[in-house]
C-alpha positions as CSV (number, residue, x, y, z in Angstrom):
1,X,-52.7,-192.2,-143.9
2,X,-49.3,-190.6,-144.0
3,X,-46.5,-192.4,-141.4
4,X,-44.6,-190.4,-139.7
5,X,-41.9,-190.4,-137.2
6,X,-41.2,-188.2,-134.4
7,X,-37.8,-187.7,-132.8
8,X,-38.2,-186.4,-129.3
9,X,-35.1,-184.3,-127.6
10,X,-34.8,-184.6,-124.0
11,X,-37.0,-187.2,-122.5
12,X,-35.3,-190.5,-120.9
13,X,-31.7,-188.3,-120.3
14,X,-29.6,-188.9,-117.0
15,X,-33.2,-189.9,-115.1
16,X,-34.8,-186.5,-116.5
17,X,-38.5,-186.0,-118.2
18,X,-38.8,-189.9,-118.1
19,X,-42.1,-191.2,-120.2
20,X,-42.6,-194.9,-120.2
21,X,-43.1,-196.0,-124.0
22,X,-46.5,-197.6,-122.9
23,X,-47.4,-194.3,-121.6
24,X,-45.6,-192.6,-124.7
25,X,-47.9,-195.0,-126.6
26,X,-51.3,-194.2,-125.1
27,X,-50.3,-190.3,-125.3
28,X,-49.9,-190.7,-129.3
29,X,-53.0,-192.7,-129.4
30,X,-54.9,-190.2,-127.3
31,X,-53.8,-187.8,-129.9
32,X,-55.5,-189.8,-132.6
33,X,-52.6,-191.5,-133.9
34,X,-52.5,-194.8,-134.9
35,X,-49.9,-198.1,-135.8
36,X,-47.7,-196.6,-133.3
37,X,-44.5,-198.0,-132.5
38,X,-41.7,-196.6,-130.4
39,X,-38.0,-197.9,-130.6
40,X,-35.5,-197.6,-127.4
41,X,-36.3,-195.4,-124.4
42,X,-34.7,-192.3,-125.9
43,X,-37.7,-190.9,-127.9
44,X,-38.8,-192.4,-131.1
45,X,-41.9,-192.8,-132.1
46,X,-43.2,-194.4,-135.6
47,X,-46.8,-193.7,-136.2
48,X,-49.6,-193.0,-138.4
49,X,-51.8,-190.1,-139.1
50,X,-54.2,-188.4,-141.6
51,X,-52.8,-184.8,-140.6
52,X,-50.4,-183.5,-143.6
53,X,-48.8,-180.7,-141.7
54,X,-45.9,-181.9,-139.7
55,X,-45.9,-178.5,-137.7
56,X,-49.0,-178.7,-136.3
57,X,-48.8,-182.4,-135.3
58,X,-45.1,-181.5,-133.9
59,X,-47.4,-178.6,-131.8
60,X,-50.0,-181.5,-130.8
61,X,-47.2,-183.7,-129.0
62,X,-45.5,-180.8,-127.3
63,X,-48.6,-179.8,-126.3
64,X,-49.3,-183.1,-125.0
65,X,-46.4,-183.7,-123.6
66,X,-46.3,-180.5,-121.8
67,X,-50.1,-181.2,-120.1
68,X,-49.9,-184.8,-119.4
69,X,-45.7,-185.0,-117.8
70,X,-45.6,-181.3,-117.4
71,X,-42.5,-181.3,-119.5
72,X,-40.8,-179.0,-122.3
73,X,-39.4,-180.8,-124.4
74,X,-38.4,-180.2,-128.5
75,X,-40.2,-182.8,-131.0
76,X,-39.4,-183.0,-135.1
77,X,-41.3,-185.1,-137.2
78,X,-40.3,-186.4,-140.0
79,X,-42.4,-188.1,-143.2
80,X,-41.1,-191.4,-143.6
81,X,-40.1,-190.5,-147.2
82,X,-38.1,-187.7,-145.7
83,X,-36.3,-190.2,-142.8
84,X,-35.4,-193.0,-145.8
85,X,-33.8,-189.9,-148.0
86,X,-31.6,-189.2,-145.6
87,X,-30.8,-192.9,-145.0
88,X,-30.2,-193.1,-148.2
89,X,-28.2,-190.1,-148.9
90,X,-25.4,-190.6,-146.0
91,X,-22.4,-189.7,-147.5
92,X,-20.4,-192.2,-145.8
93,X,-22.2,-195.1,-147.1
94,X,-19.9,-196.3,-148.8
95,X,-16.8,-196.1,-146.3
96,X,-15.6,-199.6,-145.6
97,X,-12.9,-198.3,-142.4
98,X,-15.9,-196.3,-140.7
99,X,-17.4,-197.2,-137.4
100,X,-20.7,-196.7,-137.9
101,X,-20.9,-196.3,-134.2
102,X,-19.5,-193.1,-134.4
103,X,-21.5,-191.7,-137.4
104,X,-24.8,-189.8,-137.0
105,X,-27.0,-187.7,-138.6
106,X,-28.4,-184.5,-136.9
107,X,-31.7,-183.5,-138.5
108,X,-32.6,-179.8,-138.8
109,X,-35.8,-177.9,-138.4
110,X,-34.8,-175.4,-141.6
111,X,-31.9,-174.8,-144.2
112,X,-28.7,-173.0,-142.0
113,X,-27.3,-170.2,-143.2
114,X,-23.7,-170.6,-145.0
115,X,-22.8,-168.0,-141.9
116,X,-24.1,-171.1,-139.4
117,X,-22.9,-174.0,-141.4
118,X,-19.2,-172.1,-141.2
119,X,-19.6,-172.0,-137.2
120,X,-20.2,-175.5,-137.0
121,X,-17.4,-176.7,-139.1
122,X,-14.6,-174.5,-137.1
123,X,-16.0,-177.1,-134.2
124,X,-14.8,-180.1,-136.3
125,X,-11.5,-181.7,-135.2
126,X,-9.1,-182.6,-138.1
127,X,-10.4,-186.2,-137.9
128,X,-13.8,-185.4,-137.8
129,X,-16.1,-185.1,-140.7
130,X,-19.0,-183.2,-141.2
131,X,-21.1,-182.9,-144.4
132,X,-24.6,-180.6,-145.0
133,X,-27.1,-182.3,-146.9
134,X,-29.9,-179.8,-147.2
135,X,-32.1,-180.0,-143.2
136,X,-29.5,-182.6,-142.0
137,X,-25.8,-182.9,-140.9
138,X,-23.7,-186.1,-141.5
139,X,-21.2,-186.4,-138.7
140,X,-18.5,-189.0,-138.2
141,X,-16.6,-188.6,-135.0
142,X,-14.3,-191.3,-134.3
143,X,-13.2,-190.3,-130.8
144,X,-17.0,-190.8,-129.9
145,X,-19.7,-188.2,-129.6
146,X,-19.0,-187.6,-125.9
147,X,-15.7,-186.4,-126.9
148,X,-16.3,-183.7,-130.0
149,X,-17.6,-180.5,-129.9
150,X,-19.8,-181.7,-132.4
151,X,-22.6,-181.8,-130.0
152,X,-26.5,-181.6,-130.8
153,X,-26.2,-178.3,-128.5
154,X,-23.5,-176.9,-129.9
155,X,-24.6,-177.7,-133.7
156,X,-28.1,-175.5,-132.5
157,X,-26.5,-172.3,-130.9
158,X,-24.2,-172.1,-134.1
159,X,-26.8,-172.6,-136.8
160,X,-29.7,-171.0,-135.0
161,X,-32.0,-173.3,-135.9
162,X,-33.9,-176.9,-133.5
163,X,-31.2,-180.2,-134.1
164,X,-32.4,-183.4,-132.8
165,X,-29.7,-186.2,-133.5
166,X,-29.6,-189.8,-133.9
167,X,-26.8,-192.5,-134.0
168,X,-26.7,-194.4,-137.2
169,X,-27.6,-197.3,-136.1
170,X,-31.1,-195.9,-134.8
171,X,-31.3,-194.6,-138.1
172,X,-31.3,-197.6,-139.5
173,X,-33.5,-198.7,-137.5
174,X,-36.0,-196.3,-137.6
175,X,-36.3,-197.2,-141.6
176,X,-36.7,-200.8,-140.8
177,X,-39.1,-199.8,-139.1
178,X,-41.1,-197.7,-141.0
179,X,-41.9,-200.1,-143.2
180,X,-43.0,-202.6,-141.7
């Protein structure tokens, strides 16, 4: 059994596409999931499953998703190996004047293009940081997310590719998480 976890985009948001985790839950396990566990009402899910390709079990929730709420909604999946790499990779680690508040990493569905990853940094304000790392963007925004340009739908119309993004501290969670 491989454990996964899946970052769903767009359920929970301003009273939209709201799932209940227990129903989130039974949905997973209807799948044929198992040792689920979601974490805050924004759309994570840790969970277990014998299925190696993450595309088709990505296809599997949408689908579910889609049938059972009648919602569209974008879902990535990650291997847990693949979530603690990126924990472990953050750039800003070792920044002691950070608030890791502010810091997030935005996980990618492929490799941008140099042409995309140019886009994106002619969004960044001067005291803005953001750093490519392979499928995921590092971004530390200090004036807070709500106020950058730096958003999760701007970072996907210049890179052409899904984004799905997480505060650091769900992050951190999420790793916690997935291994207990």
């Amino acid at each position: 059994m491989q454990i996964y976890i899946a970052l769903l985009r767009g359920i929970n948001v301003s009273g939209k596409n709201k799932i209940k985790m227990t129903e989130l839950k039974q949905l997973f396990l209807d799948i044929g999931f198992s040792e689920i566990t979601t974490y805050i009402q924004s759309g994570n899910v840790i969970f277990s499953s014998e299925e190696k390709n993450t595309s088709n079990i990505e296809n599997k929730i949408i689908t579910e998703i889609n049938n059972k709420f009648r919602y569209s909604i974008k879902v990535l999946v990650l291997e847990k190996e693949t979530l603690e790499s990126v924990f472990k990779s953050n750039p800003f680690k070792n920044e002691t004047d950070f608030d890791f508040k502010k810091t997030c990493a935005t996980f990618l569905d492929n490799i941008p293009t140099e042409e995309g990853i140019s886009k994106v940094k002619a969004l960044a304000a001067k005291n803005e940081l953001i750093i490519f790392k392979n499928k995921t963007v590092y971004l530390y925004c200090p004036n807070g997310f709500g106020r950058t340009k730096l958003s999760n739908n701007n970072i996907e119309n210049k890179l052409k590719v899904s984004a799905n993004s997480r505060n650091w501290n769900t992050v951190t969670k999420l790793v916690e998480l997935s291994k207990q």
